[in-house]
Structure formats: structure tokens, C-alpha cells
N, C-alpha and C positions, 0 to 999 in steps of 0.2 A: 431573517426576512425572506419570504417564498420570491415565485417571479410573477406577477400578474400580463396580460396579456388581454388586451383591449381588442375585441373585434366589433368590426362593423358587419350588424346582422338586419334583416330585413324582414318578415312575414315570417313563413313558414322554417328559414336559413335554421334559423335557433334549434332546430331538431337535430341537425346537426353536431352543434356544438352538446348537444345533452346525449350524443352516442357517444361522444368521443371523451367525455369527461372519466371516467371509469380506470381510463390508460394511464391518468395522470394522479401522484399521490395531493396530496393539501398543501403544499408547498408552490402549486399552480395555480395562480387565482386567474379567472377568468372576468373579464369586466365586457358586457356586454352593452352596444352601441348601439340603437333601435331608432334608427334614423334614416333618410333616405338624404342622397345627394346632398345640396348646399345644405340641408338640415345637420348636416355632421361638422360642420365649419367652427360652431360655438363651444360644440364639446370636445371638439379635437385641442383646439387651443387653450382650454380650463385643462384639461389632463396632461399639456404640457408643461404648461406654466406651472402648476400644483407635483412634477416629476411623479407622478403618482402610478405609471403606468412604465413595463420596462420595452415592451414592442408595440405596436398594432400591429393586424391583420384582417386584408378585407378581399374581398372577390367581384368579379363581374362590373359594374357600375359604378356600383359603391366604394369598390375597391378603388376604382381608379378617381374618384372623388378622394377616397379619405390619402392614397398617395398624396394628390396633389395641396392637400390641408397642415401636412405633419411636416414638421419645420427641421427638429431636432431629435426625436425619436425613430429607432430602424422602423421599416415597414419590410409588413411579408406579403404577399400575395398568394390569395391561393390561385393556381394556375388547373388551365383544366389539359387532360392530359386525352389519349387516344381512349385508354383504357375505358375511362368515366365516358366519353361520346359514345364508344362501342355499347355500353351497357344501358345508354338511355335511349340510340338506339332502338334495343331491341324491346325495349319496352314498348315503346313506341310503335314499334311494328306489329305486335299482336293485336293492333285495330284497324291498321291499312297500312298501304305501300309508300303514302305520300307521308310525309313529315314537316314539319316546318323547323329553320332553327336561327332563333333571334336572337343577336348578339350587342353588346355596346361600344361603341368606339370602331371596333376592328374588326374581319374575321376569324375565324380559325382557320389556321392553314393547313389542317389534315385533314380538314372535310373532302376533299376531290378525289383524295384517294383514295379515302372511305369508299366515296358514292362510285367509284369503278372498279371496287376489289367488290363490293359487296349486292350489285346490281340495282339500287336502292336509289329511289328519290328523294331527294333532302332538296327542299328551297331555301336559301340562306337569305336574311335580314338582314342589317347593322340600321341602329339608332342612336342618335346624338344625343336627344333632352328625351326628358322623360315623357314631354307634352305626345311626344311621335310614336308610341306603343301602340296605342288603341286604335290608329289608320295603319301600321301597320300588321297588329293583327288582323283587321277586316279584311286586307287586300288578301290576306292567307285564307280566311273564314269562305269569301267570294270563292276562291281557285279551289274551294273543297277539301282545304285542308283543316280539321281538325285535330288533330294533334300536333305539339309546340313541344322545341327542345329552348328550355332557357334558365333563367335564373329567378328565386322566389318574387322576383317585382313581376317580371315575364307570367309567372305564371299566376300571379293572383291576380291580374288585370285580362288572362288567358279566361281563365273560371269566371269572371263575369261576362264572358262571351260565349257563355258554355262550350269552350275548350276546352281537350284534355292538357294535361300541362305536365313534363315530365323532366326533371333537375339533372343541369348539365352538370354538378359534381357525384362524386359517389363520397362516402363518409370515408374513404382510403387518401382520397385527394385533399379533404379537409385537416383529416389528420398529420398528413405528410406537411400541409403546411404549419401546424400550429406546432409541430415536432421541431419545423427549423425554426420558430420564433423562442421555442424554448433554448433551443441550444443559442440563438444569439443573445437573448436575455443573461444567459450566463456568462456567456463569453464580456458584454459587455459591462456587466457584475466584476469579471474581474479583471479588463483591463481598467475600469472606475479605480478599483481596490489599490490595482500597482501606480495606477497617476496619482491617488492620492499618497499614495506611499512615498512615492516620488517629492510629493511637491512638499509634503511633511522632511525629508530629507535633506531639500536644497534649503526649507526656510529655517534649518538647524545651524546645518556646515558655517565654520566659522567665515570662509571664503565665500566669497561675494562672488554671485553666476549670473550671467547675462545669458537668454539663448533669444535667438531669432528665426523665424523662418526663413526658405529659403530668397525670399524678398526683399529679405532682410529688416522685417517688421516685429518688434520688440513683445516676444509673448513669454517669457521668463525673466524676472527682477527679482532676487530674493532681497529678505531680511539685512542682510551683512551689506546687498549693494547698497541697500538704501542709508545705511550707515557710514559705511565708506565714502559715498559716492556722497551722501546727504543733502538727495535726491529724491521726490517721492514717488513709488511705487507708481500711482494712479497718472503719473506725468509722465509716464511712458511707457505703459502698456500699450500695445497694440499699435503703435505709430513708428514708421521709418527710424532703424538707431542712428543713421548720421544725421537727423532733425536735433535729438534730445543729447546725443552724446556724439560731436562731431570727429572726434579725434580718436575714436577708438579700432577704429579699420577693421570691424567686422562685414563692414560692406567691401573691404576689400581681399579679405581673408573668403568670402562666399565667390567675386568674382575671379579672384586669385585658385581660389581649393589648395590652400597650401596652409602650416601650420606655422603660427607664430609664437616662441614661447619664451618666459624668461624674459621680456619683454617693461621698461622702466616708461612709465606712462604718466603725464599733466594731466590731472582732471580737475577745474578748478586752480584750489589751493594746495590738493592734496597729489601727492607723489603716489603711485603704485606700481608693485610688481605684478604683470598680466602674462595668463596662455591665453591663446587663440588657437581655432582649429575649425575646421569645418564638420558637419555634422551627416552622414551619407547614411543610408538605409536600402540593401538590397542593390548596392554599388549608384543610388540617386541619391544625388543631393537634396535635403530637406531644409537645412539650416546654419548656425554656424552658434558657438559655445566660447563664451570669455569669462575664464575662474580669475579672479585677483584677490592682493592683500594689500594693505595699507606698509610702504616700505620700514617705517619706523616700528610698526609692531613687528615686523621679520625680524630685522636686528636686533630688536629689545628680546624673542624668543630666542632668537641666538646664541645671545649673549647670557642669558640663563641656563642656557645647555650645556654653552661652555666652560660655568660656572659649577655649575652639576656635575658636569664629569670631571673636573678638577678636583671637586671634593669628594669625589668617592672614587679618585685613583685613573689606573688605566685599563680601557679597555682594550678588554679581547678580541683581535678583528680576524684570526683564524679558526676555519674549523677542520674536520677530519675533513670534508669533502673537498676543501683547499689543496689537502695534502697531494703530490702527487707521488705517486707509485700504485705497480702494477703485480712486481713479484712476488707471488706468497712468502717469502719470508715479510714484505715490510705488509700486504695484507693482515696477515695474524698479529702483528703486531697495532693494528688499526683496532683487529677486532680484540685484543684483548683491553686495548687503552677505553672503548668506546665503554664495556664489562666494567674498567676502576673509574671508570668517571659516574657509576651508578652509586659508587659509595665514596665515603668522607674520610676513609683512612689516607693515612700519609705515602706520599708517591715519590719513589725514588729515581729517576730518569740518567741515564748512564750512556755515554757513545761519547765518539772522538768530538774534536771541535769543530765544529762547522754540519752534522749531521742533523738540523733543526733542532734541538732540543725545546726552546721556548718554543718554538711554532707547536710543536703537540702538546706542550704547558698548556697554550691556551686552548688550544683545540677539546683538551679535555675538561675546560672551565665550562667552555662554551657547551660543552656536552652532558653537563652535569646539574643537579637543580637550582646550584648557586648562577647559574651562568647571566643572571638579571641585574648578580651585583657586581661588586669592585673586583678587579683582576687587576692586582699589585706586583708587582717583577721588580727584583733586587740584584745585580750584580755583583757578589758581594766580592771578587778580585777587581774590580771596578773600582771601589770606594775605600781611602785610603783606612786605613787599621783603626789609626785613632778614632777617627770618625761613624767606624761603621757600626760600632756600638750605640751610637745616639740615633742614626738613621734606621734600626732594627724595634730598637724599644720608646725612642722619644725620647724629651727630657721636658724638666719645670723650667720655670722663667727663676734664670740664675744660676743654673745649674753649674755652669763655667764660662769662663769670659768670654764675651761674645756672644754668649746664650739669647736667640731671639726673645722679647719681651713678651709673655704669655704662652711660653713656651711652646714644644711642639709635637704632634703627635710620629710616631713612629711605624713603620711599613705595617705594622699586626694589627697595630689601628684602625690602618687606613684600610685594611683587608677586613676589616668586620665586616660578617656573613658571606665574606666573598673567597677570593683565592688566594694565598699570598704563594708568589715561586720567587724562590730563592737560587739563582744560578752561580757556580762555580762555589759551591759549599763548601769545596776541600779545604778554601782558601781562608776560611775561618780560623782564628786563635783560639787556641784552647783553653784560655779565659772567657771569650766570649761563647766559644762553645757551651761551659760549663749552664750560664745564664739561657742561650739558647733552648737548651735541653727543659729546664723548668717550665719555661716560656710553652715549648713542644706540647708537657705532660698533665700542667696543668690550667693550659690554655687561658693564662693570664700574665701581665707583663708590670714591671716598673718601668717609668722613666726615671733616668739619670736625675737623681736629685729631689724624685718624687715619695710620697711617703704613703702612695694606697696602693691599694692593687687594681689593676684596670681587667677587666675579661672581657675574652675576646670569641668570636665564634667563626675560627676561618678555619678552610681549608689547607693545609701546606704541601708543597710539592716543588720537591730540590732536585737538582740537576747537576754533574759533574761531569767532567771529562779526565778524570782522574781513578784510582784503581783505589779504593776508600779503606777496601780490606787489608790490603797491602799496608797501606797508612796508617789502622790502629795495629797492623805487629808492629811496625816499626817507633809506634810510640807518637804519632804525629796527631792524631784523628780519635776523638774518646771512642770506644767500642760499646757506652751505653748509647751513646748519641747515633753510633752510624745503628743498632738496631732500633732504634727509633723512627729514622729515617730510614730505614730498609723494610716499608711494611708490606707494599706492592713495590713490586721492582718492574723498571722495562730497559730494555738495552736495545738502542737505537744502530743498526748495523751500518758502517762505514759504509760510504758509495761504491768501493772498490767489492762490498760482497754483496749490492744488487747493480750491478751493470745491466742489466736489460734493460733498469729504469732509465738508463743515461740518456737513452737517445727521449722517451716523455719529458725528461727534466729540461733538455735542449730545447725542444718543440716549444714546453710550456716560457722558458724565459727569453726566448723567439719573439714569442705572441706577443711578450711585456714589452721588451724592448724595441722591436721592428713588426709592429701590427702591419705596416705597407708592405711585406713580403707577400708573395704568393705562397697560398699552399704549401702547393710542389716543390716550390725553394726551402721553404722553410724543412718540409720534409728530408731533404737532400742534406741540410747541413745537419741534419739530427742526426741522421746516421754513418758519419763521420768515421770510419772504425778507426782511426787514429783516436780520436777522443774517446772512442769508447775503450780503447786496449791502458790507455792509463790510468794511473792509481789512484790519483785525486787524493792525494794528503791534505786538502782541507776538502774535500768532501764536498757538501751540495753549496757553500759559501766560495769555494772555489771554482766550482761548477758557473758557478751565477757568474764572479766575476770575467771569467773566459768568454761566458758566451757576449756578456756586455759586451767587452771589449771588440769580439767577434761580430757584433750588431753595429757599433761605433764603423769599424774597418770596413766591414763588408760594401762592395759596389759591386751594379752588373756587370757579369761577364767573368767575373775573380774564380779561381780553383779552388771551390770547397776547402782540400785538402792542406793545401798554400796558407789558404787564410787560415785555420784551424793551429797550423805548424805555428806562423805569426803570432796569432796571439796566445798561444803558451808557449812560448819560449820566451818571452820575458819575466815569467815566474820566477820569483827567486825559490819556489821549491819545486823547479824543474828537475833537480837532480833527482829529490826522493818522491819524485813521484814516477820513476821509472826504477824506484825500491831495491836497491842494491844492499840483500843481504851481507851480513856477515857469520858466515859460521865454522865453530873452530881454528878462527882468525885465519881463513879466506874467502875470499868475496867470493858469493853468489847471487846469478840473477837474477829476480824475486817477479820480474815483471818483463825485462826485455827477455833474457834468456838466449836460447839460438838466435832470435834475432837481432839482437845486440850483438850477439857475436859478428854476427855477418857483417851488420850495420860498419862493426869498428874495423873489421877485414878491408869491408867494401872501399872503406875510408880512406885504409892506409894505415892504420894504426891497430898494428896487431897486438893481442893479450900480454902481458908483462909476465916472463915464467915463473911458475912459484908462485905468483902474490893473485891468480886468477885476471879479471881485465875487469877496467871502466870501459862502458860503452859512451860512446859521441849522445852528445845532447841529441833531441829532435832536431830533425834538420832545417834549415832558415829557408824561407820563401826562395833565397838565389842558390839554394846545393841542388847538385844534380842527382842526388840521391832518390829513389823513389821513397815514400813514405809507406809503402807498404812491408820494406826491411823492416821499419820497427815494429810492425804489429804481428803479434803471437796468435796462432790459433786458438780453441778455446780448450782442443783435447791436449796440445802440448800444456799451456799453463795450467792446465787439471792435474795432469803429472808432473807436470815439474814441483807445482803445491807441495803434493801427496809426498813426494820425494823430502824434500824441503822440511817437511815437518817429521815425518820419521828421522831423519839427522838432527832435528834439533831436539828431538826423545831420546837420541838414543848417543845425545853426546859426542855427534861428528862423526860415531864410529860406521863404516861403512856395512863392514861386517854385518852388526846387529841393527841396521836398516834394513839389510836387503832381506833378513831373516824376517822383520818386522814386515817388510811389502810380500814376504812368498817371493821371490825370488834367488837368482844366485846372485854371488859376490860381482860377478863378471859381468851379467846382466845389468845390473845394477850400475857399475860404473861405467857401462857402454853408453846408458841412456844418461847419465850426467853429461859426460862429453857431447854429445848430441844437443841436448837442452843446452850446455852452455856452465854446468854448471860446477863448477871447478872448487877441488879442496884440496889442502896439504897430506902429506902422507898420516897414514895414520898411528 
């Protein structure tokens, strides 16, 4: 539909509009008005009423008649500019000096300095009613003036006085204005489009919206209010909301400007849950917005959710972006997990206890195209032996004493289309391994007792904390099963080989546990190097619990350091998390090292000869030890490692370590003593 555009034209005007049509394609209908003054009263208001028209525009007289007619429709005006005076003017002037220029309502206010920049006599007019033109012009005709600057009424009442008559717009002024009715036509084309879109929106949404002006007078009811509320529409449009709905304090939420939400509200008979909020525009207040629900269909939706997610398992509430770590080792390990969660083959996840494991389980459910469905997690050193055969495949009703009635479905079940992980695998029997395996290969299962076969379409991804290869030489673990399960492998690296994350992992269970920290504090206790130089034998499960405990203790004012020593030291794997090798049955320091040494010196408690030395626990909030005895640089524990692991290649023998590092014999056992790190003859 084009934009039509209603002017009001008079006499000769319409010449106008028929130069300027040309600029405009058929999409611009032009509807012309041939009316003078109150004669425009009856058609202004037929072409509003009828919305048939998207602007007016009028000039001179008429113009300022059909403004004051147009109720609900924009208006443009053509206005006259310097330019259009200058040019009629000079028209004007190729018959004498004198001019005349008749105006309606007002005058122009660039005439004066026209007439002093340009040496020129212009006598100015203004007339009220129409009746006043024709004494007007005579008083002009008397003073010898013939020539008239005005507008087509001016000038055709000018020509029966045989005046000349010369038009105060030019067809550049005319156009300029019909240009801005065009752009407002559209403009208001399409804010029409978005209210109505709008108002089709709110009268969908299941939630019932009340909006008000800022008067607080009721000009938005949907659909659902009226439902809810069961209330009509028409009994509350446009009237004050504390008249029709007294209890709903959006008069007070507007005098208030404050947001009310979550909010359990009497209306009637009926109970609701409401927001409130005020409604601002360009930092002014316009109005105020109440969304509610009927409080019994909340809980009845609830409770189908909760119904929902029960029957199709548990969800996956981790994803990678959850994960925290920073150091490319645990990075590529991100990026290779995000790479197998693109495919459906079987995922074998491997690392110490406590290194997330199920946290990247699910993260990689979540990352994957099943991630809409079930994500099923099994413990299977959790669940006693007998039993974890029925929890794995299900059984019928009857299967074995006790068998619930209608039996039950089992975890591969409950994973259709989705994920199932399987934590602590190793800890399977290898009867039930056997079954496992079929279950794996041809993705179909019995229940105990059942006589079909059920197919299933899940994904599987097992996790252990155990060394699996090791387990099938040893005869523990089937070797068809573990390549089964070895399709994609990832190995999750202990906390102790990305330290750099230790101090993000503190920060992040900071956040969790003592959001009321500052910052700065929080910053401060992340980087702890006392926490950072230990082992962490259970890794980021250990990590968490320390720092809990260290968010529990913490008060203003406390020694970082203090506090940090406090709550790991009640670990009961304080010792091995300060990793006291043993090689070639003598102890070495895997973690304290020199510093240990010093530490047990500093103590009083020198090395035992021969059998190498225990170092002193960390020391307690009341030793006067510094805590920085126990912590290792990072280029010493690089070598001391390096050290470390050449002896345990080459058999304790010094000899063919030192051979192994490029170094001498001498060398070699200079920096052991140094580190700390003591062995028997060889």
C-alpha cells in the first residue's frame, strides 16, 4: 500500500503540486483539498475518520486552517523560507521599486532585513478572515502599489484589482515540504507495523500484562489479563488502575520508580504471582508494566517439569565455559573435548580423583547434538556389585525378590538418545563386564529376567581413575571391553601439573562461597604461594574443599597466609600432599625439598642418617616459622622433578642419571644434597 498525502490547495497552488509530482514514483498518491478556510473543516474530518490519508499538508491560510481541523493525523506545513521571498522579490521588481507583501495570521520575520540588505520597499500586510483582503489590497492599489507578494487566494482576489500577483513559495519550498510528509508517512507506517506487532504479541503471551501511563491510567489489558483477572477488557481501558484494580500498586511502583517482582497478589478469588516495574524512555518516566500468572498453573507447570526431568534422567548443568582453567595444557584439552563431542563414538576420560571428570562428561553432553536429551551418570564403585547389574540393564517384574512391580528400566534406558557416563568403570566385574560389552557393541540391552531385546541409541562415555591397561595384563579388566571403551581418549592432568590455574580455581570458589569479599581480598587470598607450592592429592575436590573451609574461617584483618596454613592442615592427606618420594628405599622430596630440609633444620629436627628426613607438617597458625620455609621455587622443583625422574629410569643408579641429565657424577650429587634430596649408596 503506497503513502497518500492530502494537501490543502487553492486556485492556482495546484501548479505546484503538478511540478513536483515527477520526483515522486506511484507509491505517492497525492489527494488534493480545493477548499478555502472553514470549507476544509468537513473534508478534514471524513479523511480522518475514513484513516484514508497518511499526512496533510498545507500553506499560508489554509494551512494554518487545516492545522487547526486535523485531530489525529501529522501535519506539515510548507513554510516559506528566505530563499522563495528573495525570488519573488525579484520578480517583482522588474516593474517598480514598491512591492507589496500580504500575509495571514503573522509576519515574516526576514522581511526587515531583506529591505536593508537589499535597498528595496516592501510594505507588509497581515489579515485575519478572508472578508479583509480586498481593503486590504486597495489601501496597497491607493499607495501605488501594484505588485503583490502572496499566496494563490492573495493573488487571485490581487488580478481582479488588476494587480500583478507574484507567489511567495517557489516549487523547491513546496517540495521540501511534501518530502518531509513523505518521510513521516513512512515513519509512521512503521511505527503502526511495530505497535501492531506489539499489541499481536502481548495478546498471545500466555502471561497477563497490564501497562499504564505515567498517570497511571490503564492503556494496556491483554488477553490472559482478562482471563486471569476475569475482568473485562473494555472496564478498564483508559481509566486510573487503583479505580478498577486497587491492590495492585502500580500507582505505587510509578510514584515509587522502583521494581517489584516475584510478588504473591489477592485479586478477587484468585491468587497471583506478579512483576512490577516502572517503564522510562530516554531516562523519563512514561508508565509502569505488571506481567502475572495464575499461582496454581505455576505449580501445576512445575510440577510437570519436575516430572519431565525425572523421566528422562539427569541433567547436564555444566558446560566447557563453566570449566575453569587458563594453562594450555588444560586449554587443548578443552579444545580437543569440544572436536569429540562432535561425534558419537565412545569417550574414555582418565585422571586422578578429584580432577572433574564428570564435570567435562557433561560439559561434552552439553556440547554435543544430544545435549536436549537425557544425561544419565552412574557410579558404578558406588553401587553395590550385586545390584549394579540390575541398575545398568533393568529387570521385568519378578525378576528376584523384591523385584519392583512392573519392573524397571535401566541407566541405557533411561539414556535413550542421550548420554549415558559411566564413572569408575574399572570397578566393574567381569561378568558384568562381559554383558557390558554386548550392551556397548550392539547397542541393545536385556533386563534381568527379560526375554526381548530393548535398543537403545545413547552415547557412552566412561571415566576412571585407575590405569585400565595395567588391569587387562594383570587379568583384571577384559582387553576387548577396555578397546571398546578406548575410542577417543582424554586424560584429565592433576592439579599439581597446571598450577598456574590454582590461584583462577581459588578466585573462582571465592566467588561461590564469599561473594561479600572485595576484589582485592579475594585476589590476595588466590595467590597464596603456600597453596599454590602444594600437591593437591585430591586435586580440584580438594582444592574446593580448602578453600571452603578457608571462606568459613576467614574474618577481617586474618594473615592470608595463617589462614591458608589453618585450613590445610587438618587434612588428613597433608602428608602426601607435601609428596615424599621414595626411591631405591630412600626418601626423597618430591615437593618440599630444600625447603623441607630447612623447614625440619629450622625446627630442630634434623634428617635421620641413612634413611634421608621427614619434613614438619605445614606449620600451624601459632609456629613461629615463616611459611615461606615451605615453599620451593619454581626453577628448583623443575629440577629437582627432572632429577627425580631420571633416578627412577635409571633405577636409583646415580651413575647413569647423571649420564642421562649430561652431567657429571659430582655434579649431580652436589645438586641432590642441595634440593634435599637424599639416597642410599649405590
Amino acid at each position: 500500500m503506497g503513502v497518500r498525502i492530502a494537501i490543502a490547495s487553492y486556485g492556482t497552488f495546484e501548479q505546484f503540486i503538478h511540478q513536483i509530482k515527477p520526483f515522486y514514483s506511484e507509491e505517492v498518491e497525492f489527494v488534493i483539498l480545493n477548499a478555502l478556510f472553514e470549507d476544509l473543516k468537513d473534508e478534514v474530518r471524513r479523511l480522518e475518520k475514513e484513516h484514508s490519508v497518511d499526512v496533510f499538508v498545507g500553506s499560508g491560510g489554509n494551512g494554518r486552517f487545516l492545522e487547526k481541523y486535523v485531530q489525529e493525523t501529522p501535519f506539515v506545513k510548507v513554510k516559506v523560507t528566505g530563499f522563495d521571498f528573495l525570488l519573488a522579490l525579484k520578480k517583482a521588481a522588474q516593474y517598480g521599486n514598491s512591492t507589496g507583501l500580504i500575509t495571514f495570521g503573522e509576519r515574516v520575520p526576514f522581511v526587515s532585513s531583506v529591505k536593508e540588505l537589499l535597498n528595496v520597499e516592501v510594505t507588509e500586510r497581515v489579515y485575519h478572515q478572508s472578508s479583509e483582503i480586498d481593503q486590504v489590497l486597495s489601501d496597497l492599489y491607493n499607495q501605488g502599489i501594484e505588485d503583490v507578494i502572496g499566496t494563490a487566494f492573495v493573488l487571485e482576489r490581487a488580478a481582479l484589482k488588476g494587480m500583478r500577483g507574484h507567489y511567495i513559495w517557489s516549487v523547491d519550498g513546496v517540495k521540501t515540504a511534501v518530502d518531509t510528509a513523505v518521510q513521516v508517512a513512512l515513519a509512521k507506517r512503521q511505527d503502526a507495523k511495530k505497535a501492531h506487532k506489539l499489541a499481536s504479541i502481548l495478546q498471545t503471551i500466555h502471561e497477563g500484562v497490564i501497562v499504564t501511563d505515567e498517570r497511571g491510567t490503564v492503556n494496556e489489558f491483554n488477553t490472559s489479563a482478562e482471563k486471569i483477572l476475569k475482568i473485562d477488557r473494555g472496564d478498564v481501558m483508559g481509566r486510573p488502575v487503583q479505580d478498577v484494580l486497587p491492590n495492585t500498586r502500580l500507582n505505587v511502583v510509578i510514584e515509587r520508580q522502583r521494581e517489584e517482582y516475584n510478588k504473591i497478589q489477592d485479586v478477587g478469588n484468585v491468587k497471583i504471582l506478579t512483576n512490577r516495574c516502572p517503564i522510562f524512555s530516554q531516562g523519563r518516566l512514561i508508565g509502569a508494566l505488571a506481567t502475572f500468572q495464575n499461582i496454581e498453573e505455576v505449580s501445576e507447570a512445575e510440577g510437570k517439569i519436575r516430572r519431565k526431568l525425572y523421566t528422562r534422567g539427569f541433567v547436564a548443568s555444566t558446560h566447557f565455559e563453566d570449566m575453569q582453567g587458563a594453562c594450555a595444557a588444560f586449554q587443548d584439552i578443552v579444545h580437543i573435548g569440544r572436536e569429540y563431542a562432535k561425534s558419537d563414538a565412545t569417550i574414555l576420560i582418565s585422571g586422578e580423583t578429584g580432577t572433574g571428570k564428570e564435570l567435562f562428561a557433561q560439559s561434552l553432553h552439553n556440547e554435543s547434538d544430544r545435549s536436549r536429551m537425557p544425561f544419565v551418570a552412574i557410579n558404578c564403585a558406588a553401587v553395590p556389585p550385586n545390584i549394579l547389574e540390575s541398575e545398568l540393564f533393568g529387570y521385568e517384574e519378578g525378576a528376584f525378590t523384591g523385584a519392583r512391580r512392573g519392573g524397571k528400566k535401566g541407566v541405557f534406558e533411561l539414556a535413550h538418545e542421550g548420554t549415558l557416563f559411566l564413572d569408575e568403570i574399572g570397578e566393574i566385574s567381569m561378568d558384568i563386564q562381559l554383558r557390558f560389552l554386548r550392551a556397548l557393541e550392539q547397542r541393545e540391552v536385556f533386563r534381568l529376567g527379560g526375554e526381548k531385546v530393548v535398543p537403545v541409541d545413547i552415547r557412552v562415555i566412561a571415566a576412571t581413575n585407575k590405569n585400565l591397561w595395567q588391569m587387562v595384563k594383570e587379568g583384571k579388566f577384559r582387553e576387548d571391553l577396555y578397546y571398546r571403551l578406548n575410542v577417543l581418549a582424554i586424560h584429565l592432568p592433576a592439579l599439581r601439573d597446571r598450577r598456574e590455574d590454582i590461584p583462577l580455581l581459588i578466585s573462582h570458589f571465592l566467588r561461590e562461597f564469599r561473594p561479600d569479599l572485595p576484589d582485592e581480598k579475594r585476589l590476595e587470598l588466590a595467590q597464596i604461594p603456600f597453596l599454590c607450592a602444594y600437591r593437591w592429592p585430591g586435586n580440584i575436590r580438594e582444592l574446593r574443599n580448602v578453600v571452603e573451609r578457608m571462606a568459613v574461617l576467614y574474618k577481617d584483618g586474618m594473615d592470608p597466609q595463617r589462614l591458608a596454613a589453618q585450613a590445610l592442615s587438618v587434612n588428613e592427606e597433608a602428608d602426601e600432599g607435601w609428596a615424599w618420594d621414595v626411591i631405591g628405599g630412600a626418601v626423597a622430596g618430591a615437593a618440599g625439598g630444600a625447603a623441607g630440609a630447612a623447614g625440619a633444620a629450622a625446627a630442630g629436627a634434623p634428617p635421620t642418617p641413612g634413611s634421608g628426613f621427614c619434613p614438619a607438617l605445614p606449620p600451624s597458625p601459632a609456629s613461629s616459622l615463616p611459611l615461606s620455609t615451605w615453599i620451593l621455587a619454581d626453577k628448583q622443583r623443575r629440577e629437582r622433578d627432572e632429577i627425580l625422574l631420571a633416578l627412577r629410569q635409571c633405577g636409583g643408579s646415580r651413575t647413569q642419571a647423571a649420564r642421562f641429565l649430561g652431567v657429571s657424577r659430582s655434579t649431580l650429587w652436589r645438586k641432590m644434597q642441595a634440593l634435599g634430596i637424599l639416597a642410599g649408596p649405590e
